[in-house]
C-alpha positions as a printed NumPy array, in Angstrom:
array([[-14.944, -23.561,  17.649],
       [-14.636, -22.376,  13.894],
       [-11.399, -22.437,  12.206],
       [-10.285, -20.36 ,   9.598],
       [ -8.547, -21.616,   6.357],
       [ -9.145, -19.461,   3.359],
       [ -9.641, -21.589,   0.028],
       [ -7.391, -19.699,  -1.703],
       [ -5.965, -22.864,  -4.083],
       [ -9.278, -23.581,  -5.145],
       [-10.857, -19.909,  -5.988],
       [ -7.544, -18.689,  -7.24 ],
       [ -7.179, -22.167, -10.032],
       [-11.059, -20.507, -10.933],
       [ -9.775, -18.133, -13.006],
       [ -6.367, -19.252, -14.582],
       [ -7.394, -22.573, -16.363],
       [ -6.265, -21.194, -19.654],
       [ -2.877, -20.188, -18.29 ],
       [  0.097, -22.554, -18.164],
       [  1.749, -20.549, -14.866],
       [ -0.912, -20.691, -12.016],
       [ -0.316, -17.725,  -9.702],
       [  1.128, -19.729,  -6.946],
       [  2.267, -23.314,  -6.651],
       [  3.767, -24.779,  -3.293],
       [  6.664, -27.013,  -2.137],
       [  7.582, -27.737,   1.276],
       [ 10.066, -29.898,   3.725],
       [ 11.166, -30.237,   6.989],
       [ 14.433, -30.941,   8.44 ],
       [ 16.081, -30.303,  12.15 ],
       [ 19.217, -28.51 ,  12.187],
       [ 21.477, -27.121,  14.877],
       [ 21.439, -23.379,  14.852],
       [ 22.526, -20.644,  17.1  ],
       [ 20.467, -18.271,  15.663],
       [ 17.12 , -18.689,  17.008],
       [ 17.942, -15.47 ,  20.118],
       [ 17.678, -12.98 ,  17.085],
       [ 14.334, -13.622,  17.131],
       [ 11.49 , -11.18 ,  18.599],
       [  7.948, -11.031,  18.819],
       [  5.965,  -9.655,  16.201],
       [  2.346,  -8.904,  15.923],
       [ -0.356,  -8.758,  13.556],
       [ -3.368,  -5.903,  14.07 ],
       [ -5.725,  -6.379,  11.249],
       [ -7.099,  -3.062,  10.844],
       [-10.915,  -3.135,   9.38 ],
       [-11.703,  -0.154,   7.736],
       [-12.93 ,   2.108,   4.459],
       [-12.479,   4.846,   1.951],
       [-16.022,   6.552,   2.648],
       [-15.164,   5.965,   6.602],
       [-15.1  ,   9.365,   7.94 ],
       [-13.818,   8.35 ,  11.933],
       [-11.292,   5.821,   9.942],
       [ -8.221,   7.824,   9.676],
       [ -7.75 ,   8.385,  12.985],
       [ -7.612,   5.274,  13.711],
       [ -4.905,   4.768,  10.82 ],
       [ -3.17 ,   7.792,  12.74 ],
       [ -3.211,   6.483,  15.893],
       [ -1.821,   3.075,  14.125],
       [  0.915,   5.129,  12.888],
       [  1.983,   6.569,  16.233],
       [  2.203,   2.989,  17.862],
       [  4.382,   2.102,  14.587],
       [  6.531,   4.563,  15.613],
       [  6.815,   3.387,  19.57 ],
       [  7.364,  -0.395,  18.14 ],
       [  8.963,  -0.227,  14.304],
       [  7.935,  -3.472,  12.044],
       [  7.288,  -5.751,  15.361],
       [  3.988,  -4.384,  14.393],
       [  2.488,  -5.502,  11.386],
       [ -0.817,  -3.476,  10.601],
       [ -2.724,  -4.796,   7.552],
       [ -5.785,  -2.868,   6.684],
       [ -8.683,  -4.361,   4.977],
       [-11.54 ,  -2.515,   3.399],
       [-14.752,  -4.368,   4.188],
       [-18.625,  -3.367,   3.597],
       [-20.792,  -1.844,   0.908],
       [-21.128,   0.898,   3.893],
       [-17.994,   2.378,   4.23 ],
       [-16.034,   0.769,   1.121],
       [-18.318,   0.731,  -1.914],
       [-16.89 ,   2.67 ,  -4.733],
       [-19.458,   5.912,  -5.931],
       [-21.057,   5.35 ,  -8.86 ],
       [-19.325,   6.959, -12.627],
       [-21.796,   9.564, -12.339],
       [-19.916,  10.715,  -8.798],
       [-16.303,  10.404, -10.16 ],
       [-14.025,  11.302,  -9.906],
       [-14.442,  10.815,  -5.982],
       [-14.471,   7.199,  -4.547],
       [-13.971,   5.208,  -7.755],
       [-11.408,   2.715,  -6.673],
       [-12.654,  -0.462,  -5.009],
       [-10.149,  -1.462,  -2.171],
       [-11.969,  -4.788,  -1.04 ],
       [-10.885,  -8.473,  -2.039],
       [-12.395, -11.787,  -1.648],
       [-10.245, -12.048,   1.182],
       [-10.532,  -9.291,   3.858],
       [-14.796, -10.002,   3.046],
       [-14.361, -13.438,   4.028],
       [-12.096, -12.365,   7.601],
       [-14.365,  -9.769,   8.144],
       [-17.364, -12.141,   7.918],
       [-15.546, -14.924,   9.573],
       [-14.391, -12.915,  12.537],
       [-17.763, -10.455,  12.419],
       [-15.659,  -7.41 ,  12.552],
       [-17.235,  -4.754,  11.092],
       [-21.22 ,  -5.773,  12.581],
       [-19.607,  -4.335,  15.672],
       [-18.955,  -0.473,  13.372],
       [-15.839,   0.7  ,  11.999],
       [-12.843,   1.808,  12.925],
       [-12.444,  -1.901,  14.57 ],
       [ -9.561,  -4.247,  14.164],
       [ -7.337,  -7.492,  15.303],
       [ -4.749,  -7.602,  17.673],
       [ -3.072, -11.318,  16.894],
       [ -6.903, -12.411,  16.949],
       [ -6.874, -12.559,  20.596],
       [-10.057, -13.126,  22.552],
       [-11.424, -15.198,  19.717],
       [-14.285, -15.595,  19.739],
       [-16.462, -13.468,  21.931],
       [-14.005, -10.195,  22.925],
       [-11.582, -10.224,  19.871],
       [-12.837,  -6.841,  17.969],
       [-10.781,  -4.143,  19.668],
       [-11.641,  -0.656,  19.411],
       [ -8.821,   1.561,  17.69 ],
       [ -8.52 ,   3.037,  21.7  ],
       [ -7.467,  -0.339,  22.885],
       [ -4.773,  -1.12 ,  20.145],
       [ -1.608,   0.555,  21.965],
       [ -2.495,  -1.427,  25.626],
       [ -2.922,  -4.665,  23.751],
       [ -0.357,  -4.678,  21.397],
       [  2.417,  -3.884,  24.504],
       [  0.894,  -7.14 ,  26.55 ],
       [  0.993,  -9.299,  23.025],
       [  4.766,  -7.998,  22.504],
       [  5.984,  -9.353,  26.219],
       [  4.783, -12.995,  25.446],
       [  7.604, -15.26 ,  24.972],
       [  7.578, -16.483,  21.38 ],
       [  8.526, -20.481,  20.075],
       [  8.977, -19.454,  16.393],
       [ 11.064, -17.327,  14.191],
       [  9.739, -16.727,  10.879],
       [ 12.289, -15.275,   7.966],
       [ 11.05 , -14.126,   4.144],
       [ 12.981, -14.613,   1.006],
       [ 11.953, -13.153,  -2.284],
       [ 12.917, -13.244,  -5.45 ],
       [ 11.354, -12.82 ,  -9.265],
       [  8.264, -15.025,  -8.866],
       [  9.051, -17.039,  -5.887],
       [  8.769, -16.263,  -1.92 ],
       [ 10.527, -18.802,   0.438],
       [  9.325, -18.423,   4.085],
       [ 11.312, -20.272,   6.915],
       [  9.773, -20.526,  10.445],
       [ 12.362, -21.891,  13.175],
       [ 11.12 , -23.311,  16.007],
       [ 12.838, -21.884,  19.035],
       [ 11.423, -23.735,  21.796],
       [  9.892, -26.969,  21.549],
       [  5.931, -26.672,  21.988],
       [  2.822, -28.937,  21.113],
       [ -0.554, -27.895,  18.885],
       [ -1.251, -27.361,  15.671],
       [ -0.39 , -24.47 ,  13.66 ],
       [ -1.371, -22.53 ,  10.08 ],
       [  0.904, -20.485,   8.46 ],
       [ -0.617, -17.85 ,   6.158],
       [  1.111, -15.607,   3.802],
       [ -0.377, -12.868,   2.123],
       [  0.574,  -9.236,   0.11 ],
       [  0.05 ,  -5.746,   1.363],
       [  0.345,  -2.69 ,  -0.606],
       [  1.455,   0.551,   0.924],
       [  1.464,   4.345,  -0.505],
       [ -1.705,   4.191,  -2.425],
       [ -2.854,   7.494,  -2.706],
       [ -6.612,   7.754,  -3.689],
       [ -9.918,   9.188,  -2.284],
       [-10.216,   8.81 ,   1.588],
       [-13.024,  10.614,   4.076],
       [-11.54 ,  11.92 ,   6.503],
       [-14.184,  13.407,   9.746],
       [-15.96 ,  16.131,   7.327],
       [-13.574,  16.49 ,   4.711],
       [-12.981,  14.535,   1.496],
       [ -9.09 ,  13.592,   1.035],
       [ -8.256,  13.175,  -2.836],
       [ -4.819,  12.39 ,  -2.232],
       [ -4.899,  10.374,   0.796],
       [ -2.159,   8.123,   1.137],
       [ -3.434,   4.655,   2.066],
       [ -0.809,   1.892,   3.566],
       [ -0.761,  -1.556,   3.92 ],
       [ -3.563,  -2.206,   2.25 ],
       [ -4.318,  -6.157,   1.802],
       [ -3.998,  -7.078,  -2.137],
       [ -3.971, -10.566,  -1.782],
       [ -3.395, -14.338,   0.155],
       [ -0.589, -16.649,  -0.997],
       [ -0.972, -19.814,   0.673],
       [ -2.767, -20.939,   4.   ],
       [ -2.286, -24.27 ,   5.159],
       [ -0.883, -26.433,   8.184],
       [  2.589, -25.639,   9.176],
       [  3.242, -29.538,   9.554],
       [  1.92 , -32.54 ,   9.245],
       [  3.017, -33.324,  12.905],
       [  1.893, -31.139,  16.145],
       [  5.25 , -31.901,  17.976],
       [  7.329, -29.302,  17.772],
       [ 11.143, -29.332,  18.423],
       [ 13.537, -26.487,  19.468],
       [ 15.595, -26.097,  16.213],
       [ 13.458, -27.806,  13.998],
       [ 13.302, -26.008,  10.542],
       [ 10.401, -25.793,   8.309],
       [ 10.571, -24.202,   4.915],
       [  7.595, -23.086,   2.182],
       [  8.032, -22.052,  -1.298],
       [  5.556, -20.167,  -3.04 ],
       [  5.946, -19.221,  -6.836],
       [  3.45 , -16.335,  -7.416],
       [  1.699, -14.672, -10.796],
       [  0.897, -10.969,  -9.905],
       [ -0.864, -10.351, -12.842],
       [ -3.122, -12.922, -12.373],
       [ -3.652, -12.053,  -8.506],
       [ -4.58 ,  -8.735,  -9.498],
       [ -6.862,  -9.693, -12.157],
       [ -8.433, -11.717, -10.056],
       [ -9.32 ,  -8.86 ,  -7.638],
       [-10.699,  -6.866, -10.936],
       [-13.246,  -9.904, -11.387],
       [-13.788, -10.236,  -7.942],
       [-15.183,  -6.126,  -7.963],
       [-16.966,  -6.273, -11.435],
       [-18.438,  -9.291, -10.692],
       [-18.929, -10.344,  -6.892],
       [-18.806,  -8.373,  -4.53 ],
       [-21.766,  -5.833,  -3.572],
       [-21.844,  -2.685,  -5.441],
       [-18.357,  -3.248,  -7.304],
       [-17.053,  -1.831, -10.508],
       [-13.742,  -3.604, -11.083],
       [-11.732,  -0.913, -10.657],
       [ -9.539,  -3.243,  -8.259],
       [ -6.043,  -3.569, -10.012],
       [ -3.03 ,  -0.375, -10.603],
       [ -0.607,  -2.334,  -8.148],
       [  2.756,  -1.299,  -7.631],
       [  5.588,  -4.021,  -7.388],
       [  7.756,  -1.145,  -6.127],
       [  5.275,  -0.652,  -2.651],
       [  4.1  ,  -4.402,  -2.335],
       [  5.281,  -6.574,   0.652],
       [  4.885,  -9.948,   1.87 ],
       [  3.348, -10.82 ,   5.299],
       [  3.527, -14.072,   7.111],
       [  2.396, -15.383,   9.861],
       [  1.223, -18.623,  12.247],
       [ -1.633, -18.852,  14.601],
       [ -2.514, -21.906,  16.962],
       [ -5.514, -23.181,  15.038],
       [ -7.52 , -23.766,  18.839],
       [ -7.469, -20.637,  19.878],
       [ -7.342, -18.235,  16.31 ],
       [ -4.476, -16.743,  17.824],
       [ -1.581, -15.23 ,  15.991],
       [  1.918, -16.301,  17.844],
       [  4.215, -15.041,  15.262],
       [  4.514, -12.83 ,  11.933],
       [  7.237, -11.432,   9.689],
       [  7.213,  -8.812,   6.684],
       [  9.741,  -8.691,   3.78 ],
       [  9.366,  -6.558,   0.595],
       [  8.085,  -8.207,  -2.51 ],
       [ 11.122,  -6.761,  -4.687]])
């Protein structure tokens, strides 16, 4: 069975030799600790949604993503990714101003063509990656019934964010003692980007897009051990250069991807969040997830 691990240390140290601060850098440790806190735990779920500004049928699925939301508050995590030259190409300059931003990274193109998403049309999307690999692409109809069963599974981690100017410390607790072997992945979502969206026969200029996937922090194992205790604490620290993260999605446009035109950056610190998660590295699935605000 594949397993995913984004090379993000590599492809993002591309870019940056001339600078002295590398967007991220990485420390970790481990201890065990006795806490009473591990009950304020609950479940929380992922649903990568796969999607596109020139996607006519996509916004009701973002609707209908909205509505569960709603029904569940943030123990659903959505993050939407914009993949293909289909549905999320930017129009040519002699179109604009319709369609000129370019919402795809490096990363939601290498899920989408890890996972095979989109072959199977869009709207499509993830819920925790279950059913890896052969009935894991969920159509937007099946989101609400799947993400209900995924939220009454017992969990055996908490995961907690901390942020601060340049540096993200994420905390997973181990609540009950389990054996495998885990990845943690932490990436950054954007929300309230309003640009060009189709939407059925119309064409939305101020559409407002939400969390839209910017960029991936760190994926790696969660420890070096797959023995697990109840208590056990395990704590990463990730130092982070936005500028460079964002100029690397610029190059990535202009110079990569299909049909780009590195119109890729505009960020806003004040909408950008942090999402983390673990997934059993057997199975693909997602056990576990937490979102905090960048600033």
């Amino acid at each position: 069975m594949k397993k995913i691990i984004l090379p993000v240390l590599s492809i993002l140290f591309m870019y940056s030799c001339d600078v002295v601060e590398s967007p991220y850098t990485k420390n970790d440790n481990t201890t065990i600790i006795d806490t009473s806190s591990n009950n304020s735990f609950v479940k929380k779920i992922i649903v990568e949604e796969f999607t596109g500004h020139l996607c006519p049928g996509c916004p009701e699925a973002a609707r209908e993503l909205d509505l569960i939301s709603e029904v569940y508050g943030d123990q659903v995590i959505p993050i939407a990714m914009h993949v293909t030259k289909s549905f999320a190409r930017p129009y040519t300059s002699s179109q604009a101003p319709k369609f000129q931003y370019d919402f795809r990274t490096f990363w939601g193109d290498y899920i989408d063509n890890f996972y095979e998403v989109s072959l199977d049309g869009l709207p499509r999307g993830m819920v925790n990656r279950i059913g890896y690999p052969n009935n894991h692409k969920i159509g937007w109809q099946e989101w609400a019934s799947t993400i209900e069963n995924e939220l009454a599974k017992e969990i055996n981690f908490g995961i907690s964010i901390e942020t601060s100017e340049n540096n993200i410390s994420v905390n997973t607790t181990v609540t009950e003692s389990i054996d495998g072997n885990f990845n943690i992945a932490v990436c950054l979502i954007e929300d309230n980007i309003v640009n060009w969206q189709k939407d059925s026969t119309a064409e939305v200029s101020d559409y407002i897009h939400k969390h839209v996937l910017r960029s991936y922090l760190m994926e790696e194992s969660l420890s070096n051990s797959s023995n697990y205790l109840s208590n056990q604490e395990i704590n990463k620290s990730i130092s982070y250069n936005l500028e460079n993260l964002e100029q690397y999605n610029i190059e990535y446009s202009e110079n990569t991807v299909e049909l780009g035109n590195g119109n890729a950056g505009g960020w806003n610190e004040d909408y950008l969040y942090v999402v983390a998660y673990i997934y059993n590295t057997s199975t693909n699935e997602i056990v576990q997830a937490e979102k905090q605000k960048l600033k």
